[in-house]
C-alpha positions in Angstrom: -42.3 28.3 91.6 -39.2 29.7 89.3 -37.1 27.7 87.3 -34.3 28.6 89.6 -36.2 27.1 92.4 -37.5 23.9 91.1 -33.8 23.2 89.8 -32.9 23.3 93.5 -35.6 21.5 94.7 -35.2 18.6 92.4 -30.8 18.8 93.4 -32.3 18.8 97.2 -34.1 15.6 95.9 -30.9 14.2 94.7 -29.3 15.0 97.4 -31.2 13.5 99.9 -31.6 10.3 97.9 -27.5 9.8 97.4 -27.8 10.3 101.6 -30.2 7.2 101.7 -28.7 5.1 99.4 -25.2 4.7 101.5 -27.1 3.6 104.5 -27.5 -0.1 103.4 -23.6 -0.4 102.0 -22.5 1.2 105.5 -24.4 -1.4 107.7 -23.1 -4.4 105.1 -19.9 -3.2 105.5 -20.3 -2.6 109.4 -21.3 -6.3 109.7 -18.3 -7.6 107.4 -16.1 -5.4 109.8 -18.0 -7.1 112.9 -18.3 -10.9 112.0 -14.5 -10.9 110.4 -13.0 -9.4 113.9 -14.7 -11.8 115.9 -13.5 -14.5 113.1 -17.5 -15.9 113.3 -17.0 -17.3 109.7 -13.6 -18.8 108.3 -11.0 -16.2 107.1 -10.5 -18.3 104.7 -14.1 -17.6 103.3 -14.7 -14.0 104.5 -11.5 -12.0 104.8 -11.2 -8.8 106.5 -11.9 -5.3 105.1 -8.1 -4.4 105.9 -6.7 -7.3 103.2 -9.5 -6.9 100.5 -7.7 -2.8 100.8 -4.2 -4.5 100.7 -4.7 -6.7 97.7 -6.4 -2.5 96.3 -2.9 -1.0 97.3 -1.1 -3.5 96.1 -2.8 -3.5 92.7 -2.9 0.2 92.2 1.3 0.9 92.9 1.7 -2.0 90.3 -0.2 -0.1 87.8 -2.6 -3.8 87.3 -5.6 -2.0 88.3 -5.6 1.0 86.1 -4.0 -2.1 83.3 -7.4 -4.1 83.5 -9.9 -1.0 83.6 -8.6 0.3 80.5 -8.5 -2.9 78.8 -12.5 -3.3 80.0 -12.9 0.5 79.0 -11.4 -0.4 75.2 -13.6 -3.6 74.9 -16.9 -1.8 76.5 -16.3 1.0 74.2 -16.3 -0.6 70.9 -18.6 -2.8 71.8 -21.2 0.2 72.5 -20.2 2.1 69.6 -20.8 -0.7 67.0 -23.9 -2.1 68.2 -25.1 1.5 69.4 -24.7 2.3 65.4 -26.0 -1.1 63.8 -29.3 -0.6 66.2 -29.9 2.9 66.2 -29.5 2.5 61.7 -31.7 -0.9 61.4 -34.1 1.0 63.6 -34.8 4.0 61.4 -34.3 1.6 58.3 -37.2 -0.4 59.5 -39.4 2.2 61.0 -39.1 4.5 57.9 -39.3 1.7 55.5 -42.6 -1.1 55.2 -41.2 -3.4 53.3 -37.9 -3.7 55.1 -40.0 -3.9 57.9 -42.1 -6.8 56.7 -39.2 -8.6 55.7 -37.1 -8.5 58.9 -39.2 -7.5 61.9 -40.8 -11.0 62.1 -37.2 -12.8 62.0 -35.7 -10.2 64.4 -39.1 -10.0 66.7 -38.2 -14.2 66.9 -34.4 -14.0 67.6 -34.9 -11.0 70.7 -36.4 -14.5 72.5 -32.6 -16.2 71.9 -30.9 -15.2 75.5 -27.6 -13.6 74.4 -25.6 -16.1 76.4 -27.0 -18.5 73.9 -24.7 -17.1 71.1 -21.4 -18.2 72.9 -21.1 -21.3 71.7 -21.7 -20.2 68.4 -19.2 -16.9 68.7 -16.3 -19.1 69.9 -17.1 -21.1 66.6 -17.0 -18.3 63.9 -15.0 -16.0 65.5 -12.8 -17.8 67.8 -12.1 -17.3 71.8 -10.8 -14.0 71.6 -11.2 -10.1 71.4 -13.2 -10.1 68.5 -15.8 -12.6 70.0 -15.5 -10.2 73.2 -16.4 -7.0 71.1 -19.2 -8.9 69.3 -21.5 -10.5 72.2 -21.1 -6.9 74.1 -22.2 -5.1 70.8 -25.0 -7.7 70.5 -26.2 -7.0 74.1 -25.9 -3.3 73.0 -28.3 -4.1 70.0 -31.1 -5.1 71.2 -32.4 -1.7 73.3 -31.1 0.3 70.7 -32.8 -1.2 67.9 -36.6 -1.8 69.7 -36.1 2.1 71.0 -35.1 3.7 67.7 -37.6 1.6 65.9 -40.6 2.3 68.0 -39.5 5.5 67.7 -40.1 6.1 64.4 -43.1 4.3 64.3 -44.8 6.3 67.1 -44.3 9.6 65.8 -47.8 10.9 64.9 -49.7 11.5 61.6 -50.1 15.3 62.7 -46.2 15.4 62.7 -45.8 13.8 59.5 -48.5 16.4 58.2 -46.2 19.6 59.2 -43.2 18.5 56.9 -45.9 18.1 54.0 -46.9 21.6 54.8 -43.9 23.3 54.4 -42.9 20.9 51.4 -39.5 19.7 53.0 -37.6 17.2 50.9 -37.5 13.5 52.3 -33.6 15.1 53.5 -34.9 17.9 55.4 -37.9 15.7 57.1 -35.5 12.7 58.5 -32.9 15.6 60.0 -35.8 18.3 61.0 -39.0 15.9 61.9 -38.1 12.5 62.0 -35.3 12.6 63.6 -35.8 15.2 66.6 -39.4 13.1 67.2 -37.8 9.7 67.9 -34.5 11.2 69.0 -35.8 11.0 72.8 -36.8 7.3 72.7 -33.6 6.7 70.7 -31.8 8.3 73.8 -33.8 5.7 76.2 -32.8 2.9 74.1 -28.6 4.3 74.1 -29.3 4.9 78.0 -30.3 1.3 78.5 -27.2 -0.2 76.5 -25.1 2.1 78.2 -25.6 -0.1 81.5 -25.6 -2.9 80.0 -22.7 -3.1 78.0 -20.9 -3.0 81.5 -22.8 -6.4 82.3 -22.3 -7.8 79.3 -18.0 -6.7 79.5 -18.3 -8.8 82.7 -19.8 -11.7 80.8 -17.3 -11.4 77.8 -14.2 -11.1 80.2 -15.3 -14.5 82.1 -17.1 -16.3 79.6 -14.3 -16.1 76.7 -10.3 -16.8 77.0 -8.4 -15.0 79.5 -7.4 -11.8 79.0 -6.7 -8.3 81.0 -9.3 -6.8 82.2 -11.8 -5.9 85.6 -12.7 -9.6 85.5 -9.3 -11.2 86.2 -8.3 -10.7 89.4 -11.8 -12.5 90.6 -10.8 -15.6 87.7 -7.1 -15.7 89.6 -8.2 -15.2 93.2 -11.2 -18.5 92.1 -8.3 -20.5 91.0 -5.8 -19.5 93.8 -9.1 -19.4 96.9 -8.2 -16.3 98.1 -11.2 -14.7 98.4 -9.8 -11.1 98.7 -8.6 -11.5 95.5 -11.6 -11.9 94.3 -13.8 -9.1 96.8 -11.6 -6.9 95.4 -12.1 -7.7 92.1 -16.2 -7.5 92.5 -15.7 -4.3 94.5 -14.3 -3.0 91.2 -16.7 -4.0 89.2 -19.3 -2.9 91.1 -17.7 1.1 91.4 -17.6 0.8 87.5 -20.9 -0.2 86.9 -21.9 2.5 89.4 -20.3 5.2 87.4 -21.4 3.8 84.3 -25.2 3.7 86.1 -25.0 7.2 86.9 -23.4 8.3 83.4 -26.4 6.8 82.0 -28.5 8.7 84.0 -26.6 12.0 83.4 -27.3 11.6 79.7 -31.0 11.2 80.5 -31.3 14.5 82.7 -29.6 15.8 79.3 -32.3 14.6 77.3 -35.0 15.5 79.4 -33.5 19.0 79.4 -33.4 19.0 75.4 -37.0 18.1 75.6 -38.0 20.5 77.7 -36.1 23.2 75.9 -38.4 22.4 73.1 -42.0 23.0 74.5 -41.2 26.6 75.7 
């Protein structure tokens, strides 16, 4: 089999699995459709399709929508950048150094155990009910996967690696960039491809968790407060198209990597 053709086989595959995965939503939403015309539950409780799009119209000409995605965007961003950077360096630091990583494995190793939602309390503490709380627990949930990737990483390249840069003599410099670095660069990918998805989960638990604020998460605190529950259908029908997007961004970036990879072994 060509290249050529095994590239389309495998965008056949996708194909065909996108196909499958839209016959479950369909029938859910064929059975909302159903039960809320023959008003078998309270509309109250379960509203029809045709207000949850209303409340979506309504939303998008007054600009809200587009006003509360950004604001999730900005937050998830940051977020991902600074813990991206603080795992993916503490990660090489202690992978590439033994004594750093006898002196701060074990207390990390111990803390991974703490669920994030733990540190709340304590954020709202030291840093107050705000943004910068916000930023922080979505950075910490970023952390984690970044650091344990990047770290085993470096730790799993192999001695017979190691032994090529000693060959050709490179400086400590030229190994990190032209050994070190392109080794654990795919399980440092992994670890960024993990956070990726969920630093959109943790956005969601910032936005409801901490103070009030724009964002994807209001419209369900308002519709909550208010009961009208296609306020707040809408709002998780947002979140969830998000998430999808950043799911399949994720997975994008993989296919990247796995190109990369293969790029190197011809």
């Amino acid at each position: 089999m060509t290249e050529k053709t095994a590239v389309q086989a495998q965008q056949k595959k996708s194909l065909d699995f996108d196909y499958r995965g839209w016959v479950i939503p369909l029938i859910l939403f064929l059975l909302w459709y159903i039960t809320t015309d023959q008003k078998w539950v309270d509309p109250a409780l379960l509203p029809r399709p045709h207000n949850v799009w209303q409340v979506f119209v309504e939303s998008w000409q007054s600009k809200e929508l587009i006003e509360n995605i950004l604001y999730s965007l900005a937050r998830n961003t940051t977020g991902f950048i600074a813990g991206g950077l603080i795992g993916a360096a503490l990660g090489l630091l202690l992978g590439l150094n033994s004594w750093a990583d006898r002196f701060f494995s074990p207390t990390l190793n111990a803390i991974k155990h703490v669920a994030v939602f733990a540190w709340i309390p304590l954020m709202i503490m030291w840093f107050g009910n705000g943004e910068l709380s916000k930023v922080i627990f979505i950075a910490l949930v970023v952390f984690y996967p970044v650091f344990f990737n990047t770290y085993d990483g470096v730790k799993n390249i192999s001695e017979k690696t190691k032994e090529v840069a000693k060959i050709f003599q490179l400086s400590k410099f030229s190994t990190f960039f032209k050994v070190i670095l392109p080794s654990a660069a795919p399980s440092i990918f992994a670890g960024l491809n993990i956070a990726l998805v969920f630093s959109w989960v943790a956005t969601i638990g910032a936005e409801y968790f901490f103070v009030a604020a724009p964002g994807v998460v209001n419209p369900i605190l308002d519709g909550q407060s208010l009961f009208k529950m296609e306020v707040v259908l809408y709002g998780m029908a947002i979140i969830a198209v998000v998430g999808l997007l950043f799911s399949k961004l994720a997975q994008f970036f993989e296919g990247y990597n796995l190109r990369w990879r293969q790029g190197l072994h011809k």
